[in-house]
Wavefront OBJ file of the C-alpha trace (Angstrom):
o trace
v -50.920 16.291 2.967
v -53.750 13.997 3.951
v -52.952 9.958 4.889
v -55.166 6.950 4.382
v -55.907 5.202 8.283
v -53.145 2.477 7.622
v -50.614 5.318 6.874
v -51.240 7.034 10.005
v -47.070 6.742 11.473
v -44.586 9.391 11.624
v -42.833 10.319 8.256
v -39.985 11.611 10.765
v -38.572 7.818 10.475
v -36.597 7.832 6.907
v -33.998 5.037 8.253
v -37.384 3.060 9.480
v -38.716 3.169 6.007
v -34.975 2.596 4.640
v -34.714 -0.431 6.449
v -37.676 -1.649 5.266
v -36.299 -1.787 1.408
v -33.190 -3.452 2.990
v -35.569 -5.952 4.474
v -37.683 -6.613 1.371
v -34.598 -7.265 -0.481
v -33.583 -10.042 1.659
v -36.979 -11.546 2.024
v -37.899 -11.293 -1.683
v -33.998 -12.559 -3.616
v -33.400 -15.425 -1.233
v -37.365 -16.654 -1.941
v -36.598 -16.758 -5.932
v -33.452 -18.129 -5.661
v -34.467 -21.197 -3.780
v -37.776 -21.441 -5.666
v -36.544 -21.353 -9.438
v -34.046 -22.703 -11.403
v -30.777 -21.277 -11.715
v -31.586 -20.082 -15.602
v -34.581 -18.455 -14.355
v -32.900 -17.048 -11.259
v -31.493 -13.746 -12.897
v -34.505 -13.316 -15.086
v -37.081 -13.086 -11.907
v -34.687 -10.587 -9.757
v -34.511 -8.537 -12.832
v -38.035 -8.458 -13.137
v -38.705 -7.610 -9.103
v -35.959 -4.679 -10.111
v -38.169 -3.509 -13.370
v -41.477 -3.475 -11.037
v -39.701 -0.907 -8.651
v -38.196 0.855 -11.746
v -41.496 0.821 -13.345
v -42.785 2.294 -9.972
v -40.503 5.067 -9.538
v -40.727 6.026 -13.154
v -44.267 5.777 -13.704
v -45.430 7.078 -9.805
v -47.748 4.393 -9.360
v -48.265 1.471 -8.322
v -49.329 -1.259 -10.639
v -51.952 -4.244 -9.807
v -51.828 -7.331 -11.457
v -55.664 -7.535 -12.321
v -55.328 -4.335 -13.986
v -55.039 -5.228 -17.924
v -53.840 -1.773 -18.644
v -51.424 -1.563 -16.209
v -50.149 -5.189 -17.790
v -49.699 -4.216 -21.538
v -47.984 -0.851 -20.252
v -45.328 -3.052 -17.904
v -45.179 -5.685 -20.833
v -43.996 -3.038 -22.918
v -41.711 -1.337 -20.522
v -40.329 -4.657 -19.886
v -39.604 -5.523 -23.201
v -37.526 -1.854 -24.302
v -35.639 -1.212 -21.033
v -35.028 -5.073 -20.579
v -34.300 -7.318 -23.215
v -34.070 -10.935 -22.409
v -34.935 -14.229 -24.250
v -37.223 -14.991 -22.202
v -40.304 -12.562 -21.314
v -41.648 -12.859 -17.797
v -45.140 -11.393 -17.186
v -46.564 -9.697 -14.447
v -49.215 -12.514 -13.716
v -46.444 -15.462 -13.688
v -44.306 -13.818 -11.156
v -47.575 -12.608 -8.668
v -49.166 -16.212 -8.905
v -45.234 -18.079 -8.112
v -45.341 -15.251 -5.154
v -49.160 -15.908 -4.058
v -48.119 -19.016 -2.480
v -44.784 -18.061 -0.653
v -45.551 -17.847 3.445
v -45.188 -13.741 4.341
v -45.397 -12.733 0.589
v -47.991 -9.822 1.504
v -45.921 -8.320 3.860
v -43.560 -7.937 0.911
v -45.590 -6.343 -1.636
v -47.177 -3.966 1.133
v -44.061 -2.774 1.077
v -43.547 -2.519 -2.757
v -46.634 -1.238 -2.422
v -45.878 1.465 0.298
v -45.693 5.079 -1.228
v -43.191 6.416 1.420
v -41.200 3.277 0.626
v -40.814 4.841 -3.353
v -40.404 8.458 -1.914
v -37.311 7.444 0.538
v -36.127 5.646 -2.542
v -36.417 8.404 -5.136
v -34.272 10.743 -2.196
v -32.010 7.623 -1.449
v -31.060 8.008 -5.248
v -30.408 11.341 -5.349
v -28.358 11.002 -2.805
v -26.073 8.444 -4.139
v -26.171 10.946 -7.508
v -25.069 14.156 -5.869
v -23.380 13.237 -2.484
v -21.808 10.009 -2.410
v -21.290 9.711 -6.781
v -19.154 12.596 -6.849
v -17.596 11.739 -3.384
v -15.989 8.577 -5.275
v -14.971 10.487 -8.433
v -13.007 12.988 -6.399
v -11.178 10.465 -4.277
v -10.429 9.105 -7.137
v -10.058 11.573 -10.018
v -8.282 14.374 -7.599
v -4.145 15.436 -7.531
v -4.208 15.602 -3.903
v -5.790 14.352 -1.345
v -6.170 17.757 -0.047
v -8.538 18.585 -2.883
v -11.071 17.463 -0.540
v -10.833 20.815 1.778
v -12.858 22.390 -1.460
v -15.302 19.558 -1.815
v -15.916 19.508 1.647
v -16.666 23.221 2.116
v -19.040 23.558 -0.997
v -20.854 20.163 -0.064
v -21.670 21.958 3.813
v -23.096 25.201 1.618
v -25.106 22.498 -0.318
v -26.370 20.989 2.703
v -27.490 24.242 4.358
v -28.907 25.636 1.494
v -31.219 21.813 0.913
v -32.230 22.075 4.577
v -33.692 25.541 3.783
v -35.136 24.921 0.676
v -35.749 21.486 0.083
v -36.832 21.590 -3.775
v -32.881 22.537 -4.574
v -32.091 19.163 -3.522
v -34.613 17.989 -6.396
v -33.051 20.029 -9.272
v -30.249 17.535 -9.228
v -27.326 19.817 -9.322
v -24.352 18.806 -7.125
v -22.401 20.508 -5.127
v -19.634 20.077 -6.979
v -20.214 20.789 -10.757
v -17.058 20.088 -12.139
v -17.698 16.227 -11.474
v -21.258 16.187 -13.068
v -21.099 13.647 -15.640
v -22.386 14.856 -19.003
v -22.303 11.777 -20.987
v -24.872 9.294 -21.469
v -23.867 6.843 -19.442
v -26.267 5.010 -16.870
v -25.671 6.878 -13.920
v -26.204 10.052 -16.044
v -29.371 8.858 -17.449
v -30.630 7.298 -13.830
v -29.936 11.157 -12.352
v -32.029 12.540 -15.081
v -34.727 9.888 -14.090
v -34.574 10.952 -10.832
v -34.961 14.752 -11.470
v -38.113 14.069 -13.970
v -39.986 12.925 -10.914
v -42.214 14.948 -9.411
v -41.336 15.820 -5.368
v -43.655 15.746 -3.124
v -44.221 17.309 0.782
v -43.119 14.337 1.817
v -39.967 13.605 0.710
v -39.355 17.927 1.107
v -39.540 16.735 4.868
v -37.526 14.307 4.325
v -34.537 16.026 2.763
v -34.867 18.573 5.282
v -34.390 16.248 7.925
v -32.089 13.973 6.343
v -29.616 17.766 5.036
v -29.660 18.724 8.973
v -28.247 15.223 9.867
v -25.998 15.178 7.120
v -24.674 18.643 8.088
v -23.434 17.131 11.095
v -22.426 13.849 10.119
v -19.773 15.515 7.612
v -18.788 18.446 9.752
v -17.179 15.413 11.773
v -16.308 13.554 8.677
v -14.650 16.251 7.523
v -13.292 18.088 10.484
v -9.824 18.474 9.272
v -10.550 19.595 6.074
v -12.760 22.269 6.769
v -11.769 25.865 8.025
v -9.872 26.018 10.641
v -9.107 22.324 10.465
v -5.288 20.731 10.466
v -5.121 20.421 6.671
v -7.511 23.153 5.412
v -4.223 25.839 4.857
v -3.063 25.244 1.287
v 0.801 26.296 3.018
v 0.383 23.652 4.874
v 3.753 21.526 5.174
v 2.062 18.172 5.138
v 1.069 18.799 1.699
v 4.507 17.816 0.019
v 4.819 15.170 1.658
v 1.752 13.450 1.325
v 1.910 14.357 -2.597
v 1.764 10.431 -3.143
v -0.698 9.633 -0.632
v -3.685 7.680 -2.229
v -7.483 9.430 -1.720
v -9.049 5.973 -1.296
v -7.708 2.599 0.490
v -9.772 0.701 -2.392
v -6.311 -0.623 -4.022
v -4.376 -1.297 -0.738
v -7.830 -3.145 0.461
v -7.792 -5.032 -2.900
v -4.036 -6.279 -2.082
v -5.036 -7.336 1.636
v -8.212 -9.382 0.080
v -5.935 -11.477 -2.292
v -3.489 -12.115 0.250
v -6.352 -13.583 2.239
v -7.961 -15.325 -0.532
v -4.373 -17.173 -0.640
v -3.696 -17.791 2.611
v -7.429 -19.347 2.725
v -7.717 -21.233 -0.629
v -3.452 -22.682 -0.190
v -2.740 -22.367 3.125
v 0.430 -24.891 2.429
v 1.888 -22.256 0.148
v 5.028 -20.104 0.738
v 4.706 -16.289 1.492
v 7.169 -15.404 -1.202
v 5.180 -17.583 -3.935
v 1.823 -15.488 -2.096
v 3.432 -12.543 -2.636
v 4.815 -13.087 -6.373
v 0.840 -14.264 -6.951
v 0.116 -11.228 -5.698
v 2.456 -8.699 -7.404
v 1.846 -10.423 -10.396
v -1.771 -9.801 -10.262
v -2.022 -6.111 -9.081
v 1.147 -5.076 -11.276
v -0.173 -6.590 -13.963
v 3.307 -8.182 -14.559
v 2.101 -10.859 -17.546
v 0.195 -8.378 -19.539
v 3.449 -6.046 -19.342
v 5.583 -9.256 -20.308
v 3.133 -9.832 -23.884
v 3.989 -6.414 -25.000
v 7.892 -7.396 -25.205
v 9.790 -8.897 -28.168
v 9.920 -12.688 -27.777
v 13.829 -12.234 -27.278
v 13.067 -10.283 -24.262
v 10.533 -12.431 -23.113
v 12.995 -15.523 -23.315
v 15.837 -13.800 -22.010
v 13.596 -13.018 -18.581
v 11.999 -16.067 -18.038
v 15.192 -17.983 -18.883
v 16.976 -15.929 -16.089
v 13.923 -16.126 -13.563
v 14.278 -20.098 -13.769
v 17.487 -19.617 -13.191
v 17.246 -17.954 -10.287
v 14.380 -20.387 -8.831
v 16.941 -22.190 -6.672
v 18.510 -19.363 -5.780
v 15.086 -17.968 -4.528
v 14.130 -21.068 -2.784
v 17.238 -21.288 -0.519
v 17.250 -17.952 0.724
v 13.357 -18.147 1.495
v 14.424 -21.425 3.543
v 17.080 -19.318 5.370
v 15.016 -16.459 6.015
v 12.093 -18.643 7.381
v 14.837 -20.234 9.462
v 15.961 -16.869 10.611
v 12.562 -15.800 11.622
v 11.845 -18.121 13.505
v 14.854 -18.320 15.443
v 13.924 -14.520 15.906
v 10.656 -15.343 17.112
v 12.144 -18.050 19.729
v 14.754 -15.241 20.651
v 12.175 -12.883 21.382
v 9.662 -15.306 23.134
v 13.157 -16.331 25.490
v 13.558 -12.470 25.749
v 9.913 -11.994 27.222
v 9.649 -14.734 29.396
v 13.045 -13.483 30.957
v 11.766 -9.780 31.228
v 8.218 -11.486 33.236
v 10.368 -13.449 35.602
v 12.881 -10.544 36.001
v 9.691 -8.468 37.062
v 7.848 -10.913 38.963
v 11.035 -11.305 41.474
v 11.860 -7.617 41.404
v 7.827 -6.544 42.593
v 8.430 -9.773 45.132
v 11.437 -7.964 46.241
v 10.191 -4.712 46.565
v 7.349 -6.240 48.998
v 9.332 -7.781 51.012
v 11.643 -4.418 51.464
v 8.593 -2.342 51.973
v 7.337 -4.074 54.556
v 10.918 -4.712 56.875
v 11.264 -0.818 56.060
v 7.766 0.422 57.972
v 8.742 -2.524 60.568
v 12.308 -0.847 61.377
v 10.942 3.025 61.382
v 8.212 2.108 63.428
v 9.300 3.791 67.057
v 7.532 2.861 70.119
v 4.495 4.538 69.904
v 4.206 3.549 66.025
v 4.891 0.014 66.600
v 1.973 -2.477 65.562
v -0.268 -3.208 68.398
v -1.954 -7.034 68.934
v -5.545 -5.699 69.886
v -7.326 -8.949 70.736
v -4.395 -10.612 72.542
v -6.020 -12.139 75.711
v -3.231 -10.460 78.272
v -4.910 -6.647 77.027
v -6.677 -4.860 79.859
v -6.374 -7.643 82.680
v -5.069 -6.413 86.332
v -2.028 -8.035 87.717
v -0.343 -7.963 91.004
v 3.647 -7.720 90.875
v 5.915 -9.101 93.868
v 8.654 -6.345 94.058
v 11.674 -7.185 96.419
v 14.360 -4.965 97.675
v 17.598 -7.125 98.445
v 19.034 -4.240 100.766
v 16.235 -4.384 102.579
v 15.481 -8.316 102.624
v 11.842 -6.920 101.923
v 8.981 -7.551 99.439
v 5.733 -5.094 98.663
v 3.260 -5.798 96.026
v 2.417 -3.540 93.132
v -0.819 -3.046 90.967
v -1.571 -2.590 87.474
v -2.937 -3.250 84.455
v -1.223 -4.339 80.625
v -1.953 -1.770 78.081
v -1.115 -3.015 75.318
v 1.259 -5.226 73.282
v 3.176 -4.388 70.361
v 5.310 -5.867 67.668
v 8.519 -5.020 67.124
v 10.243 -6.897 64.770
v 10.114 -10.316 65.544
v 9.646 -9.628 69.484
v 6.287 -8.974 71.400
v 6.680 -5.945 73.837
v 3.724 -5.716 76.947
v 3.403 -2.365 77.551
v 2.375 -2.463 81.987
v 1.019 0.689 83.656
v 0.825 0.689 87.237
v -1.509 2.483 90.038
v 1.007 4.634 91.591
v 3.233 5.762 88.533
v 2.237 7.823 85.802
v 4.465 6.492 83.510
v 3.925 3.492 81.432
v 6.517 0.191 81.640
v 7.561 -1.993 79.062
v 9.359 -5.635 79.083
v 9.248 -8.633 76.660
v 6.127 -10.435 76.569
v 8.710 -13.864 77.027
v 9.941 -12.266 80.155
v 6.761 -10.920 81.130
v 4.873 -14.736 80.532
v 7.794 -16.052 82.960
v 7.252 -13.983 86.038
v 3.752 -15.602 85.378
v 5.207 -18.889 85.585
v 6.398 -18.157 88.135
v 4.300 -16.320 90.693
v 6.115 -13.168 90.429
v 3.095 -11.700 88.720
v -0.041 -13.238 88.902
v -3.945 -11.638 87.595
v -6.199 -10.764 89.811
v -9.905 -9.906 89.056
l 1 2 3 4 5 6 7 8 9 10 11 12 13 14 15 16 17 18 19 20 21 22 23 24 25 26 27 28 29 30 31 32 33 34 35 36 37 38 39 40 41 42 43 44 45 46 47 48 49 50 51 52 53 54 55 56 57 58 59 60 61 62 63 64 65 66 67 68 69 70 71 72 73 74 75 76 77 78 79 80 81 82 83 84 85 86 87 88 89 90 91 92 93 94 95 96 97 98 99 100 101 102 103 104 105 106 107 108 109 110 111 112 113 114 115 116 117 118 119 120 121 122 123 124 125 126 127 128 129 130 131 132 133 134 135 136 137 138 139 140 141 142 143 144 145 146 147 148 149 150 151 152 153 154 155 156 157 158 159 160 161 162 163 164 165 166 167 168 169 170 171 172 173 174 175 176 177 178 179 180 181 182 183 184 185 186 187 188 189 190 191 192 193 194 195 196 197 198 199 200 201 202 203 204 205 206 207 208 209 210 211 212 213 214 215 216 217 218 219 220 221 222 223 224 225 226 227 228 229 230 231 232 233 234 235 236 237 238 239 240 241 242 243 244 245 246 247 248 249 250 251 252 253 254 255 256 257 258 259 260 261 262 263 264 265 266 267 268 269 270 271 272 273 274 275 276 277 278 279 280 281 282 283 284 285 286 287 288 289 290 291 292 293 294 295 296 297 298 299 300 301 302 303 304 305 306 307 308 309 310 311 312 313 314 315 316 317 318 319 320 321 322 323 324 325 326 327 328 329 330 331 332 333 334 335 336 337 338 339 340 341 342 343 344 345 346 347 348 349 350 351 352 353 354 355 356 357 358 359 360 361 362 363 364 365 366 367 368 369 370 371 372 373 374 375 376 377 378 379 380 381 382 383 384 385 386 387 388 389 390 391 392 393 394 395 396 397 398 399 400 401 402 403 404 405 406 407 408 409 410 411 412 413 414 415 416 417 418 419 420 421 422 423 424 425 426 427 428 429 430 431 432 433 434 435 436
């Protein structure tokens, strides 16, 4: 496959070239919207939609010089949409020629690669993602997905082989291949007519491999040898009832919101009557009744109105007494806590001051008395005699809440110990005094 100069980038980038779609969009819509009238608003985004459809079905890209080209769009316009009013190709490319950037947008209508990721992109959503929806649901059981999920990883291996498979736009399940003529039908058939090229093969063999793995973890329990791949499995009864898709339950949770955002001063029970009423489809069940019956139930639902309104005024009440309660409840449990950790603190640390013994005790290292020589005045009453003795303090240690000096002396191997209160008053008093 040969590439012009300004098409020399990787092909091995289909979310680049993805993206790039994504961004046209949003360039291209919010540029008509502000620049036309609301009436012509719909007509000109249909018309940017015919040019790609035009594109994709046609496999070329149209100029709008090209008088050929014109007539053949006119009448493609004109059969596959009919409006009242009929928008040419040279009205919509002079509006654009002036819009800042508006090149940048039609090289990327213009971009081949940006049709080819397109054209898989569709077949995609035909075979993969279409029947992904139907199944979910269409199916009995949720569990019908084990089946699905096991032919779809076949599909996928047998695509990344052979790429032109991918093209014939079978899916890998054909019991949900739609055989009517509707416009998904007739969009897959479009889709198939067009011719593949090598690169969008390299494409869907890229994109197959990365799908391969993306629903091998997608699908990990429903696969062999997954949690709910045995068709024994217990779980199965009782999840009989179990919805394939959240799309309802989401549908419920976006009214709700639209209520509480749109009448934020209303009650929950009138939110949730709004809401039953909608999704049950209450008033379209009540217009298939006799009149008789019809009276009869709105005559006792109006009866019942005050009824209703008091015991939504007591339950309010009791909730928020109950949310009071439990607000009391954890404020109680957080002060209970706090004074319980304090506690256990303080217990800790008496309970490593009482078991430490005397060689465990904690020592005062940079108390000024530590290492300093001392002379002692020792006196022996029997006698009536005095003699001085030498040493040095050790150490001091805390025990408790008293200071113990810890004295070892010249002559004596063994090591003395006194207050430091007792010790500091032989100071005083000349008993002991430092020497250097």
């Amino acid at each position: 496959m040969t590439t012009t100069p300004n098409e020399q980038f990787s092909i091995f980038q289909p979310p680049q070239f993805i993206f790039s779609v994504g961004e046209m969009a949003r360039k291209l819509l919010p540029i008509l919207r502000a620049k036309h009238s609301l009436s012509k608003r719909k007509h000109r985004e249909a018309f940017c939609i015919a040019c790609l459809d035009f594109k994709l079905k046609n496999g070329e890209c149209s100029d709008a010089h090209d008088k050929n080209n014109d007539d053949r769009f006119q009448e493609f316009w004109e059969k596959e949409y009919p409006h009242t009013e009929i928008l040419t190709k040279q009205v919509i490319m002079t509006d654009l020629e002036h819009i800042e950037r508006v090149w940048e947008i039609k090289e990327l209508i213009d971009n081949v690669r940006v049709i080819e990721h397109l054209h898989v992109l569709g077949l995609c959503d035909q075979q993969v993602t279409g029947p992904l929806w139907r199944l979910a649901e269409g199916c009995d059981h949720i569990f019908e997905t084990c089946k699905y999920a096991l032919q779809l990883h076949v599909w996928l291996e047998e695509c990344a082989a052979h790429s032109f498979i991918f093209f014939e736009g079978n899916s890998p399940t054909p019991n949900l291949e739609m055989n009517s003529s509707t416009n998904s039908s007739l969009l897959l058939q479009e889709l198939v007519g067009k011719v593949s090229t090598e690169m969008g093969a390299e494409v869907v063999s890229i994109l197959s491999r990365a799908s391969i793995d993306y629903f091998s973890q997608a699908f990990v329990d429903f696969i062999p040898g997954g949690k709910y791949c045995n068709d024994a499995n217990e779980v199965r009864g009782s999840s009989s009832s179990a919805p394939a898709t959240n799309r309802n339950i989401e549908s419920v949770f976006g009214l709700m919101s639209h209520f509480f955002d749109t009448k934020p001063n209303m009650r929950l029970d009138v939110k949730v009557a709004y809401t039953l009423l909608k999704k049950n489809h209450t008033l379209e069940w009540l217009r298939t009744l006799p009149e008789e019956d019809q009276d009869k139930i709105l005559t006792d639902s109006r009866a019942a109105l005050k009824m209703m309104k008091n015991a939504s005024k007591e339950r309010q009440i009791q909730i928020e007494n109950d949310i009071l309660h439990q607000m009391k409840l954890k404020n109680q449990n957080a002060t209970k806590k706090e004074a319980k950790l304090l506690s256990d603190r303080t217990n800790a640390t008496h309970e490593v001051l009482r078991t430490y013994n005397k060689n465990q005790l904690i020592v005062l290292n940079h108390h000024e008395y530590i290492g300093k020589k001392f002379e002692e005045m020792l006196t022996n009453r029997r006698r009536s005699s005095t003699s001085l003795k030498r040493g040095f303090v050790q150490d001091i240690r805390l025990s408790g809440r008293q200071k113990i000096v810890s004295l070892k002396y010249e002559d004596d191997e063994d090591t003395f110990e006194r207050e430091l209160s007792i010790f500091e008053k032989e100071l005083s008093n000349g008993i002991v005094i430092f020497i250097n």
